[in-house]
PDBQT receptor file of N, H, CA, C and O in Angstrom, charges set to zero:
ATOM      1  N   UNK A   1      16.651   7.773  -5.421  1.00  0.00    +0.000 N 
ATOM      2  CA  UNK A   1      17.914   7.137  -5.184  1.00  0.00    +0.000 C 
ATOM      3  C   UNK A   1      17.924   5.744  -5.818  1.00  0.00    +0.000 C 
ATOM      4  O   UNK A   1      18.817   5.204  -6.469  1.00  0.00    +0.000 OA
ATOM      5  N   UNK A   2      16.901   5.364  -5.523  1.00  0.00    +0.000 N 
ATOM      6  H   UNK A   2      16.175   5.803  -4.994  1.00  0.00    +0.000 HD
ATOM      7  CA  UNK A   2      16.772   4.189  -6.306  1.00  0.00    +0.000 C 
ATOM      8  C   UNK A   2      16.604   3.720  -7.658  1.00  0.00    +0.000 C 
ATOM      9  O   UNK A   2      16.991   2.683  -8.197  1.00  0.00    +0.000 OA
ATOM     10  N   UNK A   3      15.919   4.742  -8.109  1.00  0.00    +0.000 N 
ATOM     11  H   UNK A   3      15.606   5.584  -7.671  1.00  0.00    +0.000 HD
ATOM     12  CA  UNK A   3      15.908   4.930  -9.466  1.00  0.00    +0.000 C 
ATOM     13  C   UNK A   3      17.579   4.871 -10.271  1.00  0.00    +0.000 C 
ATOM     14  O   UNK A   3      17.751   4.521 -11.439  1.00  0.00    +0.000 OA
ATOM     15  N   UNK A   4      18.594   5.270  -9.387  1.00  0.00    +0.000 N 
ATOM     16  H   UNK A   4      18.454   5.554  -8.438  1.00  0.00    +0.000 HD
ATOM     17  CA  UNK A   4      19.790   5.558  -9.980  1.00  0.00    +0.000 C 
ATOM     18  C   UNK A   4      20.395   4.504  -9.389  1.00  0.00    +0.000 C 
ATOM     19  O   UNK A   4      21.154   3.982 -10.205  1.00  0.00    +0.000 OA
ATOM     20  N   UNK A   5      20.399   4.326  -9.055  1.00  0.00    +0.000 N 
ATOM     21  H   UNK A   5      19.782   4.750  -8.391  1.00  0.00    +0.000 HD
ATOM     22  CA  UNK A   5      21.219   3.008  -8.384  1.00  0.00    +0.000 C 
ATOM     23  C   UNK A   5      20.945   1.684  -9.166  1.00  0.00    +0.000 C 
ATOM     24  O   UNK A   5      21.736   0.771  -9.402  1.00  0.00    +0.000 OA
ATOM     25  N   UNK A   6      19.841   1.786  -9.454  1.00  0.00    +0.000 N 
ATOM     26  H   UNK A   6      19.199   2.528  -9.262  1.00  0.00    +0.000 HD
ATOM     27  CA  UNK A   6      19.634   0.203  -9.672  1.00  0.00    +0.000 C 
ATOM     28  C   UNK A   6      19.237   0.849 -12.086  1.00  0.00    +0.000 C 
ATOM     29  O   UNK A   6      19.379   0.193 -13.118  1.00  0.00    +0.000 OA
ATOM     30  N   UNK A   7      19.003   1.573 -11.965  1.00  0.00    +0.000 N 
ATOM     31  H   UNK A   7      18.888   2.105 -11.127  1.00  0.00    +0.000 HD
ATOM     32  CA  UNK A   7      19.085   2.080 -13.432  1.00  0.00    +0.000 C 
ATOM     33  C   UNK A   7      17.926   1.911 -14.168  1.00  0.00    +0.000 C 
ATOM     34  O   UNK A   7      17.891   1.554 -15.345  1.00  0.00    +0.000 OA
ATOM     35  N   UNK A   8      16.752   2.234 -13.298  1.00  0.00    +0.000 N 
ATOM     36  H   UNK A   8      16.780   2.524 -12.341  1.00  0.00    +0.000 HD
ATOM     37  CA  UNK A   8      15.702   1.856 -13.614  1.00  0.00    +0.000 C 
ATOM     38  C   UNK A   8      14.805   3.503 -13.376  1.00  0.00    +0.000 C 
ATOM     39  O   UNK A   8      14.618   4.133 -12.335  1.00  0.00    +0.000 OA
ATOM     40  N   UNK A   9      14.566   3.685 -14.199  1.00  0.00    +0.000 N 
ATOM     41  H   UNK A   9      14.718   3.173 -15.045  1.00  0.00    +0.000 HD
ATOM     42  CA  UNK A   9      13.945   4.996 -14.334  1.00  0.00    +0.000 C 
ATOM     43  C   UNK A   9      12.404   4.565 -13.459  1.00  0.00    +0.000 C 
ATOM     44  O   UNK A   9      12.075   5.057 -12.380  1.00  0.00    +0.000 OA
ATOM     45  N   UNK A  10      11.947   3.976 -13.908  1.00  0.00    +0.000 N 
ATOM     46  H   UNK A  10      12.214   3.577 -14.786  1.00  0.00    +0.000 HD
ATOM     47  CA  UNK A  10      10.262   3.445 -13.740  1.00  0.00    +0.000 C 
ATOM     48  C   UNK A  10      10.047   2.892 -12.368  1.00  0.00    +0.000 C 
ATOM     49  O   UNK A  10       9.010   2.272 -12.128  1.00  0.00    +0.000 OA
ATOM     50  N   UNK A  11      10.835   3.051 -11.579  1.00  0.00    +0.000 N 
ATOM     51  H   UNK A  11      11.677   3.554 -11.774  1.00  0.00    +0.000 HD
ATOM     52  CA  UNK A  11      11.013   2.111 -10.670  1.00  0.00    +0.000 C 
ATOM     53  C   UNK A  11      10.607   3.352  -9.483  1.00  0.00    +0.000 C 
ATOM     54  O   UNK A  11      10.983   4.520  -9.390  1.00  0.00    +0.000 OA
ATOM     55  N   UNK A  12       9.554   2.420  -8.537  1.00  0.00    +0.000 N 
ATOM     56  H   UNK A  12       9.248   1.471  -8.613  1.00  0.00    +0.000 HD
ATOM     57  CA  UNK A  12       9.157   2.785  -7.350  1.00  0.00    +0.000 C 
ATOM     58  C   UNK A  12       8.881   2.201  -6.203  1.00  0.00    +0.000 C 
ATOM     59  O   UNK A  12       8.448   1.050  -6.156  1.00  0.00    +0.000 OA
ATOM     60  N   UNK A  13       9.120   2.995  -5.059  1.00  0.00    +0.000 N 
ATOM     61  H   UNK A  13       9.472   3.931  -5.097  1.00  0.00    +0.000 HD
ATOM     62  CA  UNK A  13       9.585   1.743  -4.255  1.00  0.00    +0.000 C 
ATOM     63  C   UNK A  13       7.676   0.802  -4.009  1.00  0.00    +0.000 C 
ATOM     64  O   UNK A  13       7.550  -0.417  -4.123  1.00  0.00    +0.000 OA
ATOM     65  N   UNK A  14       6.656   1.628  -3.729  1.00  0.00    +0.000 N 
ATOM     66  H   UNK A  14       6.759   2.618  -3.637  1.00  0.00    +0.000 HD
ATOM     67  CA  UNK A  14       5.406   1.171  -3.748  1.00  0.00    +0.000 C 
ATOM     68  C   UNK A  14       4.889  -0.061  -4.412  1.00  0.00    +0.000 C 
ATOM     69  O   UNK A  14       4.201  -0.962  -3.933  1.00  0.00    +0.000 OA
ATOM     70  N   UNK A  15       5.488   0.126  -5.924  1.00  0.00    +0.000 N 
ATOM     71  H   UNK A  15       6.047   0.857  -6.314  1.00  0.00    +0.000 HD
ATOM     72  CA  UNK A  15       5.196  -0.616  -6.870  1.00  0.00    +0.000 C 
ATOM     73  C   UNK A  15       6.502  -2.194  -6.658  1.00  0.00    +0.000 C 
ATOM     74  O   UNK A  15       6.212  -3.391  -6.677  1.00  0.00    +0.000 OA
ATOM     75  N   UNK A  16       7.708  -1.634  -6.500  1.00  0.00    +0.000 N 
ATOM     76  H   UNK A  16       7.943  -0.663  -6.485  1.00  0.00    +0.000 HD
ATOM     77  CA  UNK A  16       8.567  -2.569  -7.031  1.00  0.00    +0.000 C 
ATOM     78  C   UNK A  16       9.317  -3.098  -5.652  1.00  0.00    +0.000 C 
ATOM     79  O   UNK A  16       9.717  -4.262  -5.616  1.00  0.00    +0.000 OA
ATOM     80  N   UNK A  17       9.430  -2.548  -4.947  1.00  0.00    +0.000 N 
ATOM     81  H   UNK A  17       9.105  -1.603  -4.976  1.00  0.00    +0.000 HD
ATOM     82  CA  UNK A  17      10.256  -2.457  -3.503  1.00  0.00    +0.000 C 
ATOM     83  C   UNK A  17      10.407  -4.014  -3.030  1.00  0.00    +0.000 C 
ATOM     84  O   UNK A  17      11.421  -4.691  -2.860  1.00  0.00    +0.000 OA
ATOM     85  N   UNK A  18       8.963  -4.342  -2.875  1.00  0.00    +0.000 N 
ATOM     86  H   UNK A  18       8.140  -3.791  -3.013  1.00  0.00    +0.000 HD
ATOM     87  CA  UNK A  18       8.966  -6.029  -2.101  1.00  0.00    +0.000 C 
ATOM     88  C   UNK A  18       9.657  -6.927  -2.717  1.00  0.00    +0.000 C 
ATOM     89  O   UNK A  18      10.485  -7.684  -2.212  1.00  0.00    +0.000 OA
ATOM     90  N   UNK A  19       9.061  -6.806  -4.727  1.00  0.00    +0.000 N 
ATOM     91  H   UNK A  19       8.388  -6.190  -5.137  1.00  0.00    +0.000 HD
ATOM     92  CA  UNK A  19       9.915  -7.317  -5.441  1.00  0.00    +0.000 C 
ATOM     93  C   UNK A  19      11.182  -7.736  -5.264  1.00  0.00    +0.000 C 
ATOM     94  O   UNK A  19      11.639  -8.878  -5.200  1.00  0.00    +0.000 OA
ATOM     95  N   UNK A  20      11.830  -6.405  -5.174  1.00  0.00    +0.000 N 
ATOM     96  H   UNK A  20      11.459  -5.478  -5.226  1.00  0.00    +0.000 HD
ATOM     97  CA  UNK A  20      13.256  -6.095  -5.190  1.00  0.00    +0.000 C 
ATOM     98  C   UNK A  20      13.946  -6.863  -3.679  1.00  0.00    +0.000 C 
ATOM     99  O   UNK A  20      14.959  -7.549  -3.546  1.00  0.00    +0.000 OA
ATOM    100  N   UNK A  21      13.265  -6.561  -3.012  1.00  0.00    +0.000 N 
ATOM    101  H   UNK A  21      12.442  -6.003  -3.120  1.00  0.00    +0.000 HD
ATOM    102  CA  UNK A  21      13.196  -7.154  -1.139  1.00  0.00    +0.000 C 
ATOM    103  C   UNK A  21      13.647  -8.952  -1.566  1.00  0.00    +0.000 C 
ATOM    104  O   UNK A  21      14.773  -9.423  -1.409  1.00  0.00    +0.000 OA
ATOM    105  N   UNK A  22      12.700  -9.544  -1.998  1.00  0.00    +0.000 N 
ATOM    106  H   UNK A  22      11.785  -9.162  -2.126  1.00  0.00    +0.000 HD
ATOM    107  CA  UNK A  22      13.009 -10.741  -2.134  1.00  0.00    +0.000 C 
ATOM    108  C   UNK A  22      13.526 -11.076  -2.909  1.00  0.00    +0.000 C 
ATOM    109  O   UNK A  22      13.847 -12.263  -2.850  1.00  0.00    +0.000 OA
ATOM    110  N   UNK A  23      13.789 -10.584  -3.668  1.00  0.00    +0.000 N 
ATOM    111  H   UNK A  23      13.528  -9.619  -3.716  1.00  0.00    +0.000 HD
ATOM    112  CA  UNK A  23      15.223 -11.333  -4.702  1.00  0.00    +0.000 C 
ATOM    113  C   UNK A  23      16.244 -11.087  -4.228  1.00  0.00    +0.000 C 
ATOM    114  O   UNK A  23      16.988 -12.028  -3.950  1.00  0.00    +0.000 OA
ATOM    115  N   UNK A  24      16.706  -9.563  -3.930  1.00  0.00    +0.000 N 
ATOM    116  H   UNK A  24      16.102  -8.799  -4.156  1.00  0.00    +0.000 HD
ATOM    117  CA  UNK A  24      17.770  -9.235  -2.948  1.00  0.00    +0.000 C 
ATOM    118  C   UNK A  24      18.002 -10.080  -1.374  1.00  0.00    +0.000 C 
ATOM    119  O   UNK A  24      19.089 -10.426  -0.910  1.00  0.00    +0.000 OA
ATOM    120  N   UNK A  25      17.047 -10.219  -0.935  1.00  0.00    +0.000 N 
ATOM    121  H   UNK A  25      16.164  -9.938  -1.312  1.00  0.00    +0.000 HD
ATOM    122  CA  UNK A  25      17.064 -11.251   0.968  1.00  0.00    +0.000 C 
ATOM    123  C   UNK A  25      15.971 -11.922   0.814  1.00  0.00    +0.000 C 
ATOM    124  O   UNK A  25      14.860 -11.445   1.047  1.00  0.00    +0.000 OA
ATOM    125  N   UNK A  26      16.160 -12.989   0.443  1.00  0.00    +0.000 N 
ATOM    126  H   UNK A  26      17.062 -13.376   0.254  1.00  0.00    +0.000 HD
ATOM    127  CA  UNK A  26      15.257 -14.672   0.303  1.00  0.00    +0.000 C 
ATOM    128  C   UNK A  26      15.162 -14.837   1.647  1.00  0.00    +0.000 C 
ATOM    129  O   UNK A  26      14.128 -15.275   2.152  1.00  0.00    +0.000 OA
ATOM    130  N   UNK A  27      16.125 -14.535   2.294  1.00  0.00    +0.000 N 
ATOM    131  H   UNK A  27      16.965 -14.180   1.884  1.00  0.00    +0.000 HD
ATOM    132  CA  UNK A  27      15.968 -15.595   3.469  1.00  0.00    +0.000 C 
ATOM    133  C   UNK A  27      14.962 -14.635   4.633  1.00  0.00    +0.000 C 
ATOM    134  O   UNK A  27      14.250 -15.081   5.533  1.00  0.00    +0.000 OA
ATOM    135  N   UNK A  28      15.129 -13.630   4.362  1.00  0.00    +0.000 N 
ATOM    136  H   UNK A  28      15.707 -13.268   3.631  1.00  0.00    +0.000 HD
ATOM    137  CA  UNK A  28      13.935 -12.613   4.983  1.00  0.00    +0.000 C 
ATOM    138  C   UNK A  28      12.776 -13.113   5.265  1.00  0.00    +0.000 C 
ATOM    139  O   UNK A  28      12.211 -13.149   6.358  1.00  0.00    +0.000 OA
ATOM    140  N   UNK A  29      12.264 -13.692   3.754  1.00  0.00    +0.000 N 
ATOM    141  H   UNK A  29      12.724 -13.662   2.867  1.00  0.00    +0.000 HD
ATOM    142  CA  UNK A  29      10.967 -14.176   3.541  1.00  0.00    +0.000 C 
ATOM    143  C   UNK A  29      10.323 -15.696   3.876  1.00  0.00    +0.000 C 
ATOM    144  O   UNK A  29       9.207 -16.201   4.002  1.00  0.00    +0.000 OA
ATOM    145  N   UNK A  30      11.786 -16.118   3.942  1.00  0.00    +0.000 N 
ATOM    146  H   UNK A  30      12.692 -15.708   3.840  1.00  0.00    +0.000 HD
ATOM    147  CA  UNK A  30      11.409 -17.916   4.286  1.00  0.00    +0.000 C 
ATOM    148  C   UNK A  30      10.700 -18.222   4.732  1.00  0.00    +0.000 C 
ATOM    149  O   UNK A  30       9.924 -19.081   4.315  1.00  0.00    +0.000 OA
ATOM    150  N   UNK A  31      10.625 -17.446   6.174  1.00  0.00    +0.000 N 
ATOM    151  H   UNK A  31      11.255 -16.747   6.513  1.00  0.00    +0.000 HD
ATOM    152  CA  UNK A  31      10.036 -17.900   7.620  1.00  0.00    +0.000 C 
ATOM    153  C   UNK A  31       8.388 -16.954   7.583  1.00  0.00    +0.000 C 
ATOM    154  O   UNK A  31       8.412 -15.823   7.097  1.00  0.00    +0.000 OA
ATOM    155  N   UNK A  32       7.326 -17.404   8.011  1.00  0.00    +0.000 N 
ATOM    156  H   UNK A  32       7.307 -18.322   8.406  1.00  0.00    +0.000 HD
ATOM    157  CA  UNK A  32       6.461 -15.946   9.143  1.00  0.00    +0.000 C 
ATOM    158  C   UNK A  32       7.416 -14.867   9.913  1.00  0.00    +0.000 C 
ATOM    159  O   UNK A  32       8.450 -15.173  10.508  1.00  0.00    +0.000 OA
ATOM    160  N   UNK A  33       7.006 -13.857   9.821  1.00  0.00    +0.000 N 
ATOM    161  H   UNK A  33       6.166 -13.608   9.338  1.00  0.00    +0.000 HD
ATOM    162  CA  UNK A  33       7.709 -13.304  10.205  1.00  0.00    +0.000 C 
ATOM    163  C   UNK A  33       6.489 -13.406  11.818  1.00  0.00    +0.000 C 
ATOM    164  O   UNK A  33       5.295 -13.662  11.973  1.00  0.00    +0.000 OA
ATOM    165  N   UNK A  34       7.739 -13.010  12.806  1.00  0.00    +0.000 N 
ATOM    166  H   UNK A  34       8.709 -12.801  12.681  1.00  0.00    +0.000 HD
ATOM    167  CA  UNK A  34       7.285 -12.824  14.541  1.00  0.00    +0.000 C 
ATOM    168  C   UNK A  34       6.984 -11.619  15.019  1.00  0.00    +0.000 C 
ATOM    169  O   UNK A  34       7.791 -10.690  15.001  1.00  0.00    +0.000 OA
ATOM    170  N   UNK A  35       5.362 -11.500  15.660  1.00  0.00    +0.000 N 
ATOM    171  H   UNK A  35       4.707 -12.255  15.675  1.00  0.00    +0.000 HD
ATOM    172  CA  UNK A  35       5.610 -10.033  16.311  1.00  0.00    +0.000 C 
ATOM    173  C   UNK A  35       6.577  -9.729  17.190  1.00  0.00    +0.000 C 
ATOM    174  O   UNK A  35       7.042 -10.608  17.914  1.00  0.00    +0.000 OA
ATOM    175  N   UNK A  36       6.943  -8.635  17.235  1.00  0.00    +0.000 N 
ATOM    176  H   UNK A  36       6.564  -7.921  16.647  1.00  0.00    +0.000 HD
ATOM    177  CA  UNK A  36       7.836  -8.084  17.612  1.00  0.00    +0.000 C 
ATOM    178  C   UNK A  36       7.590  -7.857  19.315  1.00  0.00    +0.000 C 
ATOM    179  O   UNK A  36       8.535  -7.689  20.086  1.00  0.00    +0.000 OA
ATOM    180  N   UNK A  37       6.093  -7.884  19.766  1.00  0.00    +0.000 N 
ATOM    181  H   UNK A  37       5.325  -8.020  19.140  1.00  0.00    +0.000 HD
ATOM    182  CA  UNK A  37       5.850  -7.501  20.735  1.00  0.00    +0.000 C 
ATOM    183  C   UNK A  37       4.234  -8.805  21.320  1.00  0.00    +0.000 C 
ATOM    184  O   UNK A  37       3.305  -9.267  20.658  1.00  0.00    +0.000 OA
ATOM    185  N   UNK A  38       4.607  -8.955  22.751  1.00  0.00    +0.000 N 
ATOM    186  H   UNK A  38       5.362  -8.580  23.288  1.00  0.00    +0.000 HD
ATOM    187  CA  UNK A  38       3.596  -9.972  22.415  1.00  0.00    +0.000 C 
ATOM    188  C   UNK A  38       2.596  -9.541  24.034  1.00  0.00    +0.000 C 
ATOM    189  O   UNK A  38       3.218  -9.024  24.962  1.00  0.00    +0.000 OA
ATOM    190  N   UNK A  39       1.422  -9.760  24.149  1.00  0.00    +0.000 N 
ATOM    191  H   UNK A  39       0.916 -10.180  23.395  1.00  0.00    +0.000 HD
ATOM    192  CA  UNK A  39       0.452  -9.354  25.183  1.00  0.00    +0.000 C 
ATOM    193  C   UNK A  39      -0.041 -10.282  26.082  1.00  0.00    +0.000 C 
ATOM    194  O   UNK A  39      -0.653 -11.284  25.716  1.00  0.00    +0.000 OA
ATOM    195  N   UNK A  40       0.207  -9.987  27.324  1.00  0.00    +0.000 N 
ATOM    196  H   UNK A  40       0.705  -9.173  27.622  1.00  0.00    +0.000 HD
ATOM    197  CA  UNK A  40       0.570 -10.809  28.447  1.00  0.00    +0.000 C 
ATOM    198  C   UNK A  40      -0.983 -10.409  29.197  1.00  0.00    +0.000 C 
ATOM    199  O   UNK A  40      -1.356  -9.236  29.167  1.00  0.00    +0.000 OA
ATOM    200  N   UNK A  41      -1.990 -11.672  29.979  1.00  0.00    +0.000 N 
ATOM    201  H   UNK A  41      -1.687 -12.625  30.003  1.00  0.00    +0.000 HD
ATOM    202  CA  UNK A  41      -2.795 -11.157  30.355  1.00  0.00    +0.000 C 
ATOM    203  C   UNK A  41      -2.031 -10.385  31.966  1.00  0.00    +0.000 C 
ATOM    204  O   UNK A  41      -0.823 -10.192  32.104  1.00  0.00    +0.000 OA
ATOM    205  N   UNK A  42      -3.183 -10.029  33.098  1.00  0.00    +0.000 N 
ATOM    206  H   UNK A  42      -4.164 -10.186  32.986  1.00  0.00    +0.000 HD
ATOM    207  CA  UNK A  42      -2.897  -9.828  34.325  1.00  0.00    +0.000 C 
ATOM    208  C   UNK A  42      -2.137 -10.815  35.575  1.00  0.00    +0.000 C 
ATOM    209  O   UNK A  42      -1.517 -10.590  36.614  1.00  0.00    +0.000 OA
ATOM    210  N   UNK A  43      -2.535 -11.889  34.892  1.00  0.00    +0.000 N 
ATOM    211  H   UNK A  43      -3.038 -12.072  34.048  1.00  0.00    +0.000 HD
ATOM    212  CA  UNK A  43      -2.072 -13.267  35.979  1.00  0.00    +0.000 C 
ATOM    213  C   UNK A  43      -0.478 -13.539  35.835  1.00  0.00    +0.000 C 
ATOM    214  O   UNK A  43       0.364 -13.593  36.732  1.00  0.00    +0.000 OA
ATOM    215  N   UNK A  44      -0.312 -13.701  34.356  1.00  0.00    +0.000 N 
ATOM    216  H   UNK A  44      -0.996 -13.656  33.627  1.00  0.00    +0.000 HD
ATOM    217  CA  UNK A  44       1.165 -13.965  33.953  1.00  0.00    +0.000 C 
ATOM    218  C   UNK A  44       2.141 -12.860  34.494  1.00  0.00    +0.000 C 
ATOM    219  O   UNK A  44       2.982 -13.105  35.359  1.00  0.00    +0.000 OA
ATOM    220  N   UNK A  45       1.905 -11.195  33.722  1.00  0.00    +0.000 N 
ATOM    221  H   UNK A  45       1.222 -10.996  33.019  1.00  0.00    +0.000 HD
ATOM    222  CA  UNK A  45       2.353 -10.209  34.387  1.00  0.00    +0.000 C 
ATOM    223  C   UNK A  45       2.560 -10.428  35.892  1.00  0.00    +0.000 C 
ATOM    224  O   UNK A  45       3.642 -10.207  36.436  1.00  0.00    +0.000 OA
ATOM    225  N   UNK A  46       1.823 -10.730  36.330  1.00  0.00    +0.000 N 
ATOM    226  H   UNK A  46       0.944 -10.910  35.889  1.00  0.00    +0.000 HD
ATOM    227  CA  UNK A  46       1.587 -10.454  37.969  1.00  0.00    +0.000 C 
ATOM    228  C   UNK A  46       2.523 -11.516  38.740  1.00  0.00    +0.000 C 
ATOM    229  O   UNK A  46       2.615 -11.496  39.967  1.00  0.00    +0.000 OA
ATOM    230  N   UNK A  47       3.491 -12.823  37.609  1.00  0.00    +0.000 N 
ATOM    231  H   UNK A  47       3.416 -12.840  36.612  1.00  0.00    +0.000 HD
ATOM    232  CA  UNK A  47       3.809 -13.520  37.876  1.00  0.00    +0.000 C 
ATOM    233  C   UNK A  47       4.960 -13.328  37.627  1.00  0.00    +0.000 C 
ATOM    234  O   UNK A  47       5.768 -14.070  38.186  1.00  0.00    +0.000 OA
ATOM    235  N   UNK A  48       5.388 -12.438  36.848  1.00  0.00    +0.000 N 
ATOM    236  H   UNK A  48       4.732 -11.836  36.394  1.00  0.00    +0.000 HD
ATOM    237  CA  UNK A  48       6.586 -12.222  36.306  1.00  0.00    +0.000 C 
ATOM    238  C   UNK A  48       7.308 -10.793  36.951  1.00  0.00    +0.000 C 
ATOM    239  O   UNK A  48       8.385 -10.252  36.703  1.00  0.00    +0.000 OA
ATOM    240  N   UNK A  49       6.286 -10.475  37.818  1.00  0.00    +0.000 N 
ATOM    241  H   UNK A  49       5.411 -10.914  38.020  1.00  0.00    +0.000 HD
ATOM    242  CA  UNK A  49       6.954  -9.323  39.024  1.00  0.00    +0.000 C 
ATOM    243  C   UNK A  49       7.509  -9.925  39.669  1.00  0.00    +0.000 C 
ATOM    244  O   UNK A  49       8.704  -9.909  39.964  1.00  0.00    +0.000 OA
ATOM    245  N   UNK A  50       6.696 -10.545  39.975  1.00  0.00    +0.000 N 
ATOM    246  H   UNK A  50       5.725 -10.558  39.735  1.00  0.00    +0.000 HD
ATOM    247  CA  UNK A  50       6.898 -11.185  41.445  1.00  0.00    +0.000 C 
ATOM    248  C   UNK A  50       5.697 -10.921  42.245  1.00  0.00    +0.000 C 
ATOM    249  O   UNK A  50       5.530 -11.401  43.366  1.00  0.00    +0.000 OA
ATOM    250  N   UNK A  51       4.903 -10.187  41.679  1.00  0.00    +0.000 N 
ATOM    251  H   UNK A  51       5.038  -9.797  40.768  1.00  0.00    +0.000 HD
ATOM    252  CA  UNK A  51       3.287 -10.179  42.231  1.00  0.00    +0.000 C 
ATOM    253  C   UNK A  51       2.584 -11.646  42.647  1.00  0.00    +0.000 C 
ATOM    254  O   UNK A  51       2.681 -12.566  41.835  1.00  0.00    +0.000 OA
ATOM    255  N   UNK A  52       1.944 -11.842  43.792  1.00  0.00    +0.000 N 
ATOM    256  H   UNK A  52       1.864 -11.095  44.452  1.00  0.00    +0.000 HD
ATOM    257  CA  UNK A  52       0.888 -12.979  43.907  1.00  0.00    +0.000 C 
ATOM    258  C   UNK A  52      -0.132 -12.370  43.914  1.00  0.00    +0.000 C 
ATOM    259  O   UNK A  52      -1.206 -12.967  43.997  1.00  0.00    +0.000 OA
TER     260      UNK A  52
């Protein structure tokens, strides 16, 4: 699909994709990106129930 779209026969996303990523959305890349998910020990959890 991409190959046709953008008119580039040679083109893969493996090879060229990120490329293409940041020229297309700069601002994607500006920052670190944030995990998405973050790990809480037992105490905090236990605090955020409402557990003592």
């Amino acid at each position: 699909m991409f190959r046709k779209l953008l008119r580039k026969p040679g083109f893969t996303w493996s090879e060229h994709g990120e490329a293409l990523l940041r020229r297309r959305k700069p601002w994607y890349y500006a920052n670190e990106p944030r995990p998405g998910v973050s790990v809480i020990g037992d105490r905090l959890g236990a605090l955020l129930t409402g557990r003592r």
